[in-house]
C-alpha positions in Angstrom: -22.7 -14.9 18.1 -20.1 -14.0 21.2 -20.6 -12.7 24.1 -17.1 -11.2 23.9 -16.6 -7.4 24.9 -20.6 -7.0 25.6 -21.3 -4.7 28.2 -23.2 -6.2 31.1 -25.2 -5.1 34.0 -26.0 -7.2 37.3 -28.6 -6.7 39.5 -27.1 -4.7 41.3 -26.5 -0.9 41.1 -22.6 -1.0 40.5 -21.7 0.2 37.0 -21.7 -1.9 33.5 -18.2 -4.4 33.5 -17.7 -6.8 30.5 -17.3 -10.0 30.6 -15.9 -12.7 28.1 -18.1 -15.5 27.0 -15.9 -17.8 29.0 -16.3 -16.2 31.8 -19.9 -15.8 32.6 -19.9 -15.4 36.4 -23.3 -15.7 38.9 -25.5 -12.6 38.6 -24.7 -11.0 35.4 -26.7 -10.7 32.0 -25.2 -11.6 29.0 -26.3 -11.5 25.1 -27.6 -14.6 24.4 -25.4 -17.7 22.7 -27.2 -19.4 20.0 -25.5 -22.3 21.1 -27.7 -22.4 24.4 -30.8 -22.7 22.6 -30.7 -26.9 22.7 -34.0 -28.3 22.4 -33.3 -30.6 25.4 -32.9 -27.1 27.5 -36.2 -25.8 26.7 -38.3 -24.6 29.7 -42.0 -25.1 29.3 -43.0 -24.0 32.5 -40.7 -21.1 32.6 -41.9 -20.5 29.0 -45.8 -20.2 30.0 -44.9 -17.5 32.7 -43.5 -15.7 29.9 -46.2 -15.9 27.9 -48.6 -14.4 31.0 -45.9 -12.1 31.9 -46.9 -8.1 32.0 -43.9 -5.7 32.8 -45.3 -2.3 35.4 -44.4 0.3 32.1 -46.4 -2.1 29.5 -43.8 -1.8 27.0 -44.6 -4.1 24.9 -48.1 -2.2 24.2 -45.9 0.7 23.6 -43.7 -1.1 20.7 -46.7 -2.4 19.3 -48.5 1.1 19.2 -45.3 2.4 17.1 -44.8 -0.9 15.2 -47.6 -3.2 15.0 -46.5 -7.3 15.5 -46.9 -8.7 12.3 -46.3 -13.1 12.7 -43.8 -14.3 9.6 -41.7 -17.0 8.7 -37.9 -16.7 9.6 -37.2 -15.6 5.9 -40.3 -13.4 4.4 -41.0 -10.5 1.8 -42.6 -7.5 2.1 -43.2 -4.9 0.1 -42.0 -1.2 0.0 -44.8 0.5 -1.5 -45.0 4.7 -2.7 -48.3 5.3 -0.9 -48.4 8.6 -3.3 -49.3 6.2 -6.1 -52.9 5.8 -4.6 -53.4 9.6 -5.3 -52.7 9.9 -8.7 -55.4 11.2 -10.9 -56.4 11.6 -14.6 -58.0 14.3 -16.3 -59.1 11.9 -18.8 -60.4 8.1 -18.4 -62.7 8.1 -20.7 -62.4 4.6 -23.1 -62.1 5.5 -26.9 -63.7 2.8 -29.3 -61.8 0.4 -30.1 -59.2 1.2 -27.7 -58.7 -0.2 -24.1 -58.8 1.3 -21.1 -55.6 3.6 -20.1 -53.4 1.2 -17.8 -52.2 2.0 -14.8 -49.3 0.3 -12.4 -48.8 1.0 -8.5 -44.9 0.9 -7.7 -43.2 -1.0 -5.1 -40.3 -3.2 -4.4 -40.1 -6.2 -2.9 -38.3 -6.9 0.3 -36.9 -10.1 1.5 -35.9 -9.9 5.0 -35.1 -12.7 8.0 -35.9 -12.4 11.6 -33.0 -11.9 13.7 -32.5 -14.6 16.9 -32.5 -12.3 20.3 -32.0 -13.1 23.4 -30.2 -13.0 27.0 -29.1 -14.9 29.6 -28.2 -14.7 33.2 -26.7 -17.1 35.0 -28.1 -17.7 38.7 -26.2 -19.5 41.9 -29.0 -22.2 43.1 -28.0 -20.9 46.8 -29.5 -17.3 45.5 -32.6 -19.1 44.0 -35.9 -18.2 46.8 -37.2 -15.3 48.2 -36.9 -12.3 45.8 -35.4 -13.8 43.2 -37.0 -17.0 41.6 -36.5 -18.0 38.4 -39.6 -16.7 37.3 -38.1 -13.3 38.6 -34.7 -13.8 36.3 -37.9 -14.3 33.5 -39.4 -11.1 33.8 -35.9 -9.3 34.2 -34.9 -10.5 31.4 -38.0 -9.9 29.1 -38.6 -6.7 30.7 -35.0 -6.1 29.3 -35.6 -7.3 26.1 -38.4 -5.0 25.1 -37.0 -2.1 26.5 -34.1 -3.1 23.7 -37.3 -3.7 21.4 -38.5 -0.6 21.9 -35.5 1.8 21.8 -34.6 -0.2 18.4 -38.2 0.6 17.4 -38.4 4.2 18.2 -34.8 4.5 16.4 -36.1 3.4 13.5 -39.0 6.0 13.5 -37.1 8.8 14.1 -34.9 7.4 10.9 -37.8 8.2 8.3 -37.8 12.2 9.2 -35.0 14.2 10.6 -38.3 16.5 11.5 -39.0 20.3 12.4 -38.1 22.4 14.8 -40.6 24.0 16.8 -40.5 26.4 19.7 -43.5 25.7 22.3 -44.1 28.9 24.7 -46.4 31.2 25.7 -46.2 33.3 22.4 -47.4 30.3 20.3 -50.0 27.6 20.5 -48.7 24.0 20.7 -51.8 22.3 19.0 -51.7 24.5 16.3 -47.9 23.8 15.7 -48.8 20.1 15.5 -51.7 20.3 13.0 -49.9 22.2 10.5 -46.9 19.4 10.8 -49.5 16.7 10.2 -51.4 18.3 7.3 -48.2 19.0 5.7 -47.5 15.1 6.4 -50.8 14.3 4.7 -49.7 16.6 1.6 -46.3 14.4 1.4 -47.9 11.2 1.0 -51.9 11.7 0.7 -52.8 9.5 4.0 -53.2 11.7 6.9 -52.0 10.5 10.2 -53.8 8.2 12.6 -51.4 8.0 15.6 -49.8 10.5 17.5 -46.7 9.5 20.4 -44.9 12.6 22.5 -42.3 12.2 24.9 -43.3 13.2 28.2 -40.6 16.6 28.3 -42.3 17.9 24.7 -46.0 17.2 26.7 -44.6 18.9 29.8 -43.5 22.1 27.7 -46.6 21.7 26.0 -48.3 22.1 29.2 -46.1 24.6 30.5 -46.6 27.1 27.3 -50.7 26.9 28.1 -50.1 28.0 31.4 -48.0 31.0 30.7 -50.3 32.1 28.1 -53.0 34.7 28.4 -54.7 34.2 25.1 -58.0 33.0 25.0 -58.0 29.4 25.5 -55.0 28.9 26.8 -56.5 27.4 29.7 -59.1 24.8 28.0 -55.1 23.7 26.4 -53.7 22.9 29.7 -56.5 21.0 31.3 -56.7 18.8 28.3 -55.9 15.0 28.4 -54.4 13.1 26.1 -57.4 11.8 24.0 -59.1 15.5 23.7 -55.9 16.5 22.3 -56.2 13.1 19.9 -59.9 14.3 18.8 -58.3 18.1 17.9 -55.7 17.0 15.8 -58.2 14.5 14.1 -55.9 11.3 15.2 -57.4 8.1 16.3 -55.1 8.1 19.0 -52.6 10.3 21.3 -49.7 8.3 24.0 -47.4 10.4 26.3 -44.8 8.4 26.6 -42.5 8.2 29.4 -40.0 5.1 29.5 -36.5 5.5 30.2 -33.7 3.5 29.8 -29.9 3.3 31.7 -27.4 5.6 29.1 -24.8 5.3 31.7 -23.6 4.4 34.7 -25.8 7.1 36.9 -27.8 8.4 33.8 -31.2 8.4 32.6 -32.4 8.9 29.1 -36.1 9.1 27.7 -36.6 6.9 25.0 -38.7 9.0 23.2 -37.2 12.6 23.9 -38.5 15.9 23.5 -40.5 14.8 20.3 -43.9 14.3 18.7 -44.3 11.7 16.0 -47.4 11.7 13.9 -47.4 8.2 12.0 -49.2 5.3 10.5 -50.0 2.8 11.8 -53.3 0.5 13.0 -53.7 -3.3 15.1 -54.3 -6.3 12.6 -51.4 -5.6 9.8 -50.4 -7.5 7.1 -47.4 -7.9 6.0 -48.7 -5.7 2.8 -50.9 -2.7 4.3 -49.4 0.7 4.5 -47.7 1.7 7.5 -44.5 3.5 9.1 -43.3 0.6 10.6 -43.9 -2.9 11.0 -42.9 -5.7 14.0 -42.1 -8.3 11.9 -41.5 -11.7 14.4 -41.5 -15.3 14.4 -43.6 -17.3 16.9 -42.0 -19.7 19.4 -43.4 -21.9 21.6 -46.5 -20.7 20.2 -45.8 -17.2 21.5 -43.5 -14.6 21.2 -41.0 -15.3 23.8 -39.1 -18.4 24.5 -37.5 -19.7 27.5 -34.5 -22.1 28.1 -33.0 -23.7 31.5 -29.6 -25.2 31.5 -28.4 -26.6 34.5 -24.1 -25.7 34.7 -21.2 -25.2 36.7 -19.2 -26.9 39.2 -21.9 -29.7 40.4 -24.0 -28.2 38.2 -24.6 -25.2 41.1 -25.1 -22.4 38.2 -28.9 -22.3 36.1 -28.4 -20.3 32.5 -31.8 -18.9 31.5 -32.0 -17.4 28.4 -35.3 -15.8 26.9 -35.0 -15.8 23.1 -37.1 -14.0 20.7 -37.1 -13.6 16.5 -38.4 -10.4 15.4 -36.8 -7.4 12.8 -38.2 -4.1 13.2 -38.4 -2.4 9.7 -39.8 1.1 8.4 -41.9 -0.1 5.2 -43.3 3.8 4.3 -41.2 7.2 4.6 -43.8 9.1 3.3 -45.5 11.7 5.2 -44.4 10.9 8.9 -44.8 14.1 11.0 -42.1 15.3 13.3 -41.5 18.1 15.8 -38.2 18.4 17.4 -39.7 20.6 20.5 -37.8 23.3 22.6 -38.7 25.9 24.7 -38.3 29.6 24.4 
C-alpha cells in the first residue's frame, strides 16, 4: 500500500496537505504502510491502552449497533441467504403412501471474503512527547480516527441496500405513523420485521419540530417522547439518535448519518450465518481488535511512528426488507 497522494490532517486546525510516503514529516497522519507492521515494532504496552481505550462519542458502540463484530479468520465464507425462503408455505404437505415427503431447499450463496489490513500512523518529534500529547494520546487519536472511518464505511454500506422513501415530516402529518408504515412494508419485503431503528439527529430534530407545530390530539405526548418510548411504538427492540460528525472539508461538518431513519436487522452475538443487514466481520490481534506498533526513526532516531492497525471488512449479507426514510421538512 502507499501513502502517495493521501490526504492528511495534523493536529492542528490548518487545512488537509498531502504528503508522499517519503516524506512523512513530525505531526501528520498518514495511511498506514504494511511494511511498518514488523513484529520486532510491536507495542504491548501501547497495545493494552488500546484495548482499554473508550473515545467521548462511543463510536465503536455505534458501528456495532449497525453492524454487529463478528471474529473470523483472515480469509472466511459467509453466506448470502434470501430470508423470504423461511416464509414459503404449502397448501398441501400431506405424505402420500408410498411416497416421500415433498422436499424443500433454502437458497443462498456462499461468500468468501478476506479482512482488509487498516491502519494509520503518525509520526511524533520526541521533543513534542509530554504534557498533552503522550503517546498514549497519539493512540487514542488515532483509534478514535479509525472508527470514525469504521463507521462512515459502515453506515455507507447501509444506506447501499435501499435507496429509501421520501417522507415529508410537518405539522400536517405524524412522524411515527410515517415510520411504521415504512417498517411494515419492510416486514412485507422480506417477512422479518425490524428490530433496530438509527435516525440522524436533523430527521429527530424535524421530528420534534413537526409535534410541536401540530395541534392534533397527541401531538404533544410525540414531542416529549424519548427515544426508547418511540422504540416501544414502533415495536423495535431498540431506537439511537445519532449524532457523529466527521471533517468533509477544510471548515465543514457533515453528519454521518444525515437526515435519515434506518429500520434494520440486526442483534449482539452474530454468527457468521444468522440473518442480518450487515455484519463486522474482523480479525483479532493481539488478542483484541486493535493493534499497536512503535518504531523508533529519523535523524538520531528523534521521530516515533505509531501505527494502530486493525483487520476487519464490513459487508451487507441481507437486502431484504431494510426500511428507509429520506426525511425533509415542509
Amino acid at each position: 500500500m502507499s501513502l502517495k497522494n493521501i490526504p492528511l490532517l495534523s493536529l492542528g486546525n490548518e487545512a488537509p496537505v498531502v504528503r508522499d510516503s517519503a516524506d512523512l514529516s513530525p505531526g501528520t497522519v498518514a495511511l498506514a504502510n504494511e511494511t511498518r507492521f514488523n513484529a520486532a515494532n510491536y507495542s504491548e504496552s501501547l497495545t493494552q491502552f488500546s484495548g482499554g481505550y473508550r473515545d467521548p462519542e462511543n463510536l465503536l458502540a455505534a458501528v456495532d449497533y449497525i453492524a454487529p463484530p463478528i471474529p473470523v479468520g483472515r480469509r472466511f465464507d459467509w453466506k448470502k441467504a434470501d430470508k423470504s425462503n423461511h416464509f414459503l408455505t404449502e397448501v398441501d404437505d400431506e405424505r402420500a403412501i408410498g411416497a416421500g415427503f415433498k422436499r424443500v431447499e433454502y437458497a443462498g450463496s456462499e461468500q468468501t471474503s478476506k479482512t482488509k489490513n487498516r491502519g494509520l500512523t503518525y509520526i511524533l518529534d520526541l521533543d513534542e512527547d509530554g504534557g498533552a500529547v503522550t503517546e498514549e494520546s497519539i493512540v487514542a487519536m488515532l483509534q478514535q480516527r479509525i472508527i470514525r472511518n469504521k463507521y462512515r464505511r459502515a453506515m455507507t454500506a447501509l444506506a447501499g441496500i435501499a435507496a429509501g422513501n421520501a417522507a415529508v415530516f410537518s405539522a400536517a402529518t405524524q412522524p411515527d405513523e410515517l415510520i411504521k408504515a415504512e417498517l411494515a412494508t419492510a416486514q412485507l419485503d422480506s417477512g422479518v420485521f425490524p428490530n433496530r431503528g438509527l435516525i440522524g439527529l436533523a430527521a429527530w430534530n424535524l421530528r420534534s419540530a413537526a409535534y410541536a407545530a401540530s395541534d392534533k390530539a397527541g401531538a404533544f405526548a410525540g414531542l416529549s417522547k424519548k427515544a426508547a418510548e418511540v422504540a416501544g411504538d414502533l415495536m423495535l427492540d431498540d431506537l439511537r439518535v445519532d449524532k457523529a460528525l466527521y471533517q468533509s472539508s477544510g471548515n465543514a461538518k457533515t453528519r454521518i448519518v444525515g437526515s435519515n431513519f434506518f429500520g434494520f436487522l440486526a442483534r449482539d452475538g452474530l454468527t457468521k450465518d444468522d440473518p442480518s443487514h450487515l455484519k463486522q466481520f474482523y480479525t483479532p490481534a493481539a488478542g483484541g481488535r486493535f493493534r499497536v506498533f512503535r518504531k523508533a526513526t529519523g535523524p538520531a532516531d528523534k521521530f516515533v511512528e505509531i501505527t494502530v492497525e486493525h483487520y476487519e471488512q464490513i459487508i451487507g449479507t441481507g437486502t431484504l426488507g431494510m426500511a428507509r426514510l429520506n426525511i425533509t421538512a415542509a
